[in-house]
Each structure stands twice: as structure tokens, then as C-alpha cells.
N, C-alpha and C positions, 0 to 999 in steps of 0.2 A: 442304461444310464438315463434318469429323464433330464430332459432339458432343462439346463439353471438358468437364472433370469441373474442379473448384476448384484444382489446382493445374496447372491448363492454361494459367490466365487470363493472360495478360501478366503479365509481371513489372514493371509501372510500379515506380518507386523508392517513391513517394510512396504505392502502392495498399498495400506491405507495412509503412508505418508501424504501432507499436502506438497504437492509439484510445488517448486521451487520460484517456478512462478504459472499465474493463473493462466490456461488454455482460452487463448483467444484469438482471433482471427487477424489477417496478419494486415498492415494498414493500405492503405489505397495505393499507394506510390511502390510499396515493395510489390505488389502482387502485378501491377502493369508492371514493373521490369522483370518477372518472373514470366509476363504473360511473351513478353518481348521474348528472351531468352528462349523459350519454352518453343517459339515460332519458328527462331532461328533455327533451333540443334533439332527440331522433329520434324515440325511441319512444311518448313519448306524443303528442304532435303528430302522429305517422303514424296511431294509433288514432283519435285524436279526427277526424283526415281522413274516416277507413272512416265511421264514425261519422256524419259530415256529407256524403255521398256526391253529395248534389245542390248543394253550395257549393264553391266554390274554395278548399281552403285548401293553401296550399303546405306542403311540409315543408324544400324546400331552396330556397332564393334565391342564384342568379349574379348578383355584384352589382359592376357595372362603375363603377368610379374612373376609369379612364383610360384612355385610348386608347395613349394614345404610350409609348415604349419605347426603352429605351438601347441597346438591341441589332437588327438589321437580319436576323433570319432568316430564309430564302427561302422556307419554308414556312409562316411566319407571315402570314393577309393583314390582320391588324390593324397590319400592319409599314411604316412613311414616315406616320402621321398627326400632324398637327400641330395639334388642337384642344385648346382649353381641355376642363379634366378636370370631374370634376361636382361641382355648387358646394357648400356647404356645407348651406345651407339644403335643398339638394335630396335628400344623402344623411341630416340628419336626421328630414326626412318619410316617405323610403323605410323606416329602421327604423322610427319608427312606425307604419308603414301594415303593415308585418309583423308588428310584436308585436301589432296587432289581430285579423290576420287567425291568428293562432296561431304563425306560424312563428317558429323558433326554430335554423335554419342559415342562415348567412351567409357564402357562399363568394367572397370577392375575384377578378375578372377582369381580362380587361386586353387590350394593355398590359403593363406592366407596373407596379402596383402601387406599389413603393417611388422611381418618380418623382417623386412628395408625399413624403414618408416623417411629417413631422407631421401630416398629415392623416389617413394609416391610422392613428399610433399614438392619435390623439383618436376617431377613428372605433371604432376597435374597444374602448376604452373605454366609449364611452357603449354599443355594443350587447354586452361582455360585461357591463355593470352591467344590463343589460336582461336576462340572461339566454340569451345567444345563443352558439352552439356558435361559434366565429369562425375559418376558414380564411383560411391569409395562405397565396398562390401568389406565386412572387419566383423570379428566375436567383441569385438569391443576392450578385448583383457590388456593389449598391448597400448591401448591410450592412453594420455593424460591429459592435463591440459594444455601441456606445453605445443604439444601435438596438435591437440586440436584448434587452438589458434593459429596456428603452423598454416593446416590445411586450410582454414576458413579462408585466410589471409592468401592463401595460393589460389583461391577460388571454385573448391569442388563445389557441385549442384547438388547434391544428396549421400546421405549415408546411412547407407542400409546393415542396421544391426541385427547382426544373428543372433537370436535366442530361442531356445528353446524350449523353456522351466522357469519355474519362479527360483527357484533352488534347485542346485543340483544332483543328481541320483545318478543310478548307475544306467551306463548308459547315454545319459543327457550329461552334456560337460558344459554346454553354452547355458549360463543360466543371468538373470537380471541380477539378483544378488551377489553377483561374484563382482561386477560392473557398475554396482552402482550409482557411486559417486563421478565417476566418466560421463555413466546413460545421463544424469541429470547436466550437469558441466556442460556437456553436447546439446540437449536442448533449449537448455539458457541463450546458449551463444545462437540460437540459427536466424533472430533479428538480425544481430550486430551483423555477419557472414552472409547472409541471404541463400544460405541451402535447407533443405529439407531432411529432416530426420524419419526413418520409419524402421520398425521391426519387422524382420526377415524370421517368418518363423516355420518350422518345420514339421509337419503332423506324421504323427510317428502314432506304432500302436501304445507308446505308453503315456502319452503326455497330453490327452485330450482336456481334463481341466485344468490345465496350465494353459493351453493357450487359450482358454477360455480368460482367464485370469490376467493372460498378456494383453492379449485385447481390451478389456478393463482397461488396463492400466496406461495403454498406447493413448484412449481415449481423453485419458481424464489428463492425460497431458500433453493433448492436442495433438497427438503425431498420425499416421498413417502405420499402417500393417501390412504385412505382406506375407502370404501360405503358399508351402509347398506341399505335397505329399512325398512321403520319404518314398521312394524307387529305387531299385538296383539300377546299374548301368546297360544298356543296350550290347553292349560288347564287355571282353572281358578285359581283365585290367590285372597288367602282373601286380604280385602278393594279395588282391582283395580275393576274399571269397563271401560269396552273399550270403552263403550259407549259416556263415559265423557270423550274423549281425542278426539283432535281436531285439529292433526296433521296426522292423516292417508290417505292416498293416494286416494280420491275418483275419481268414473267417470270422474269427470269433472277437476280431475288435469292429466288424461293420454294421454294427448298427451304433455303437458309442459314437464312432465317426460319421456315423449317417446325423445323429442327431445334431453336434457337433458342428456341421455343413450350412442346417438347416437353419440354427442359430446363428452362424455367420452370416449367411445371406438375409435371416432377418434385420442383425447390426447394420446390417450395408443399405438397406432398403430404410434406415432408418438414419442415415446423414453418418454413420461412420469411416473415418475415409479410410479404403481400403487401394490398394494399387492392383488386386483378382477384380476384374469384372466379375459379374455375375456369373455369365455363363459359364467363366470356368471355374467355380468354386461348384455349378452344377453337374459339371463334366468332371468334378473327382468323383462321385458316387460311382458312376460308370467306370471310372478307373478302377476303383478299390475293385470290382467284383469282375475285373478282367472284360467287361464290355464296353468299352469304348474305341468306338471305328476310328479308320482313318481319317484326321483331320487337315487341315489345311496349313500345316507347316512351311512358315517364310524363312529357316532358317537355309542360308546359301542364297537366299533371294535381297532378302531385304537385312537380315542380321548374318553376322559371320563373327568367327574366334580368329585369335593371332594369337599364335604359340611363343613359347618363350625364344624358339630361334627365327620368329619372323614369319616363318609356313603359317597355312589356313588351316581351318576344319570349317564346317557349315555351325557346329554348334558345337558346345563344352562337352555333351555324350559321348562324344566321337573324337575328342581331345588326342585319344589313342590311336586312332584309325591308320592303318599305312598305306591309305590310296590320298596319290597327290591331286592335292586341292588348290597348286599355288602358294606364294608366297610372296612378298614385297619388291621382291627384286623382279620377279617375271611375271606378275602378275596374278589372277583368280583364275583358278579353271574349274568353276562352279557348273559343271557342265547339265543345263537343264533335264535332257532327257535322266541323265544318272542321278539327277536330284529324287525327281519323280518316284525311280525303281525304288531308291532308299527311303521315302518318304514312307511309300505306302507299307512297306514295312514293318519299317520301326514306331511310325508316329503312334499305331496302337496299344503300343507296350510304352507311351513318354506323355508324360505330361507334365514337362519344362514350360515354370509359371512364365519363365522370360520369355519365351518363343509362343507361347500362348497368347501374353496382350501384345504380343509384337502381330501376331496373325489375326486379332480382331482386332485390334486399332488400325490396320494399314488396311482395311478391308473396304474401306473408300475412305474420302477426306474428311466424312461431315466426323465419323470416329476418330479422325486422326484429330481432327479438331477438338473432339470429346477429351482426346488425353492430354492436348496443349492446355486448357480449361484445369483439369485434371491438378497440372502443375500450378497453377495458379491461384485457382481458389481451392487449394485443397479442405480446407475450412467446410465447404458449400459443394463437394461434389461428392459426397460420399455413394452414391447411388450409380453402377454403371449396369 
């Protein structure tokens, strides 16, 4: 595949709409209360962690609503559950049991999310009047507008859209087409509401000029982007089988995705704002061809998950795991040396973008600083 330059991209109909409205930088007063907020829910909370080096205090909480989901993605192995989601009583102990412990980011998992949809918008209420930085992750199909003034009005901080394609195929079910009268509606509104909009996108071996395509498009209407690489799970997970998924990155797609990489990190080197530093959109090469070492995973240190009945995990991977990690009622039992044994591991076979910029941004303050910035002028920091 050689590298496309911006008017490479497909011609979708829909991708050369003009945005709804013009991409432009957000004004003086929203971006210092964004830079405010942004100090609150990361930067001091990661300080005050260093600070308390022999206690657990999180800075970021995956905080799981629900299991089930209205879409069936083959790479997804939270995908065919059918339990009850977690209860009320449960998710307002879990934010209490956070704002104790300092933390102050609240990142929604899943599932998917907007299968309650009054549930997140009460939930994230009571934890943005708590003071809490609130990620809403969502395919975006179950929105409207009603919804999203809903949530604007409850106070989330960002919402991270999954898409995968410009249009759907097989395989790729998250697509901007299927959404797009939401995607725009959402963008409209993030003056009015003051959160951030970005595309959560997935690199799989089928869809490398779609998110080429995504990226275009995120740009030209001013939002942020966000890559993953599609991975199996470190453990296994009843009814998935990896085997049966037909989106993973093989031999014979790494060099479309090498290239692919290489144009990202050009974008990025070029004021587009991405939420991958650089280094890890460097560190997928290494991935895709199974050489990339043990890295320095904060999760159990600085990031942790809350399961739907309250219990821990160190990260979403391990969502499954049956060794007790704690739970709200008696606490973490993050236990360092066991972290360590698990780290070196697994970390080789993971590269979870969240625990990624969670482990270079908390790598001293002046990066921790980097992504308070990050949040604030995203306009002017494309470059990490």
C-alpha cells in the first residue's frame, strides 16, 4: 500500500460534507476552565499519588456499567453477555469509595455504556458534581439528541466515539455513516457543554484506509482521534474464541499497517490532535510483529477497573481474572510484588492505548503536565 497524502482518502460522499460548523480553536475562557478542570481530575491527584508512594491511590478508574451491548463485534470478548448491569446502590459506593481515595477520573467501560442511557446520565451527574473528570465511551448508535444534551447538561468531560469505517462491511459494524447525524449533533453542542469529542478507532487488518479516512475527517472537524490495535485478550474469556475473529493483524497486513503508522505519526508531528503519543503509535510496529518487550505498565498502580459488583482488576484484560484484587467494601489488594510477576508477562502480548498514556504521562509531572495542556488546548498540542 503506498502511503496516501489527504486527498488520497476516498472519496465517501458523506466524508466531504462541510462540518456543520467551522473547526476552530476553542475561546480563551473555555480552555482555562478546561485547563482548571484538567489540573483538578489529573494533575493533582497524580502529585498527590507520588507523594503517597506507599498507598494506593488511583488516578484513573475503568468503571464498568455493563456488560452487554447492542452490537456483536467479533473482536469484542465482552460480546453475547447477558447479565444484569451494576446496580445503583453499587455504582454510588464505587464513586464514593473514589473520591476517598483521591481519584478524580472516571472512565466508563463496557459493553456498551448507553444500554442504561438514564443511568449514565444520573451517574455522571452525581460524579461530575463530585468533581470528577467523566469519560463517556459509546458506538454512538444509541444516541440522540435528547441524550446528548442530557449528558452535556450532567457534565461529562469527553466522549469517546468508536468507529471503525467509514461505512460498514463485514466484520466492522461501528461505522461514521451509520451515526452520523448524532456524530455531528455531538460536535455542535461541545462549546455549549464544555467536553471534548474524539474518535476511538480500532486498526484491525481490514480497515487501514478507513481510518485513514477517519482521521481526515476527525480533523477537519476539529476533534481528536484516538488508535488502538485490535489484540486478543491475555486470558481467556468464556464463548470467545480468537480464532474465529477475522480482523487481527496478520503477516501479511504489516507492512499496509506499518505504513499506515508512519502516516499517523506524520499527522501528529503536524498539529493533528491525537490522544497516542507518539511513542506508542511507535510501539504498535513492534507489537504487530510480536517484539515488543516488557513495558512499564501502571495499571494496579496508578489506573484500576471496578467490576460491575464493586471488585477490582488492575485493568479491563483481566476484567475476567479470578484472583482477588479487592473490592470497595475492603479495600485494594494491589499487591506490588504480584503486580510486577503479572506485568512482565503479560505487558508483551498488551498494548492497552489507556494504560499506555497512563504509563508515559505519569512518568514524571512535567508529562503529566503535558496531558493537562493536552486537555486544554487540544487545538495546539497535536505533537506528543
Amino acid at each position: 500500500m503506498a502511503t496516501q497524502s489527504a486527498t488520497d482518502v476516498p472519496r465517501t460522499s458523506f466524508l466531504f460534507r462541510r462540518p456543520p460548523a467551522p473547526a476552530t480553536g476553542a475561546p480563551p475562557m473555555r480552555r482555562t476552565n478546561q485547563f482548571r478542570r484538567a489540573c483538578r481530575s489529573w494533575l493533582f491527584p497524580y502529585l498527590k499519588s507520588r507523594l503517597a508512594a506507599n498507598e494506593f491511590r488511583p488516578v484513573l478508574s475503568f468503571f464498568y456499567t455493563d456488560l452487554n451491548c447492542n452490537l456483536n463485534c467479533s473482536y469484542c470478548y465482552s460480546r453475547g453477555k447477558n447479565i444484569p448491569g451494576m446496580s445503583w446502590e453499587t455504582a454510588c459506593a464505587a464513586v464514593e469509595w473514589l473520591e476517598r481515595q483521591g481519584c478524580r477520573v472516571l472512565a466508563y467501560m463496557g459493553g456498551e455504556p448507553l444500554v442504561r442511557k438514564p443511568f449514565i446520565v444520573e451517574l455522571t451527574r452525581l460524579a461530575a458534581q463530585k468533581g470528577f473528570f467523566v469519560y463517556l465511551p459509546t458506538n454512538g448508535i444509541l444516541m440522540d439528541r435528547d441524550f446528548i444534551d442530557a449528558i452535556g447538561e450532567a457534565g461529562v468531560a469527553a466522549v469517546n466515539l468508536a468507529v471503525d469505517a467509514m461505512d460498514g462491511y463485514a466484520g466492522i459494524h461501528k461505522n461514521l455513516k451509520r451515526i452520523l447525524p448524532q456524530f455531528e449533533y455531538l460536535v455542535q453542542q461541545e462549546k455549549r457543554y464544555g467536553y471534548h469529542t474524539f474518535l476511538n478507532i480500532n486498526i484491525t487488518g481490514k480497515n487501514v484506509d478507513d481510518v485513514m479516512a477517519l482521521t481526515e475527517t476527525a480533523h477537519r472537524y476539529g476533534i481528536a482521534t484516538d488508535y488502538h490495535i485490535s489484540e486478543p485478550p491475555p486470558i481467556d474469556y468464556e464463548g470467545f474464541d480468537p480464532a474465529g475473529t477475522d480482523v487481527w493483524i496478520r503477516e501479511s497486513h504489516i507492512e499496509a499497517v506499518d505504513e499506515l503508522i508512519d502516516w499517523l505519526i506524520a499527522k501528529n508531528r503536524a498539529g493533528y490532535t491525537m490522544v497516542n503519543s507518539i511513542a506508542h503509535l511507535e510501539a504498535m510496529k513492534r507489537f504487530i510483529r510480536r517484539e515488543l518487550p516488557a513495558w512499564p505498565c501502571r495499571a494496579g498502580r496508578v489506573s484500576m477497573v471496578i467490576r460491575l459488583d464493586g471488585s477490582f482488576a488492575p485493568c479491563f484484560e483481566y476484567y475476567a481474572s479470578e484472583e482477588d484484587w479487592g473490592d470497595i467494601r475492603r479495600g485494594p489488594r494491589f499487591d506490588e510484588e504480584r503486580l510486577t510477576r503479572l506485568k512482565a508477562r503479560c505487558s508483551p502480548g498488551c498494548l492497552s492505548t489507556c494504560n499506555y498514556q497512563v504509563s508515559h504521562y505519569s512518568q514524571s509531572w512535567l508529562r503529566s503536565l503535558q496531558w493537562v495542556a493536552k486537555h486544554a488546548y487540544s487545538q495546539f498540542f497535536g505533537v506528543s
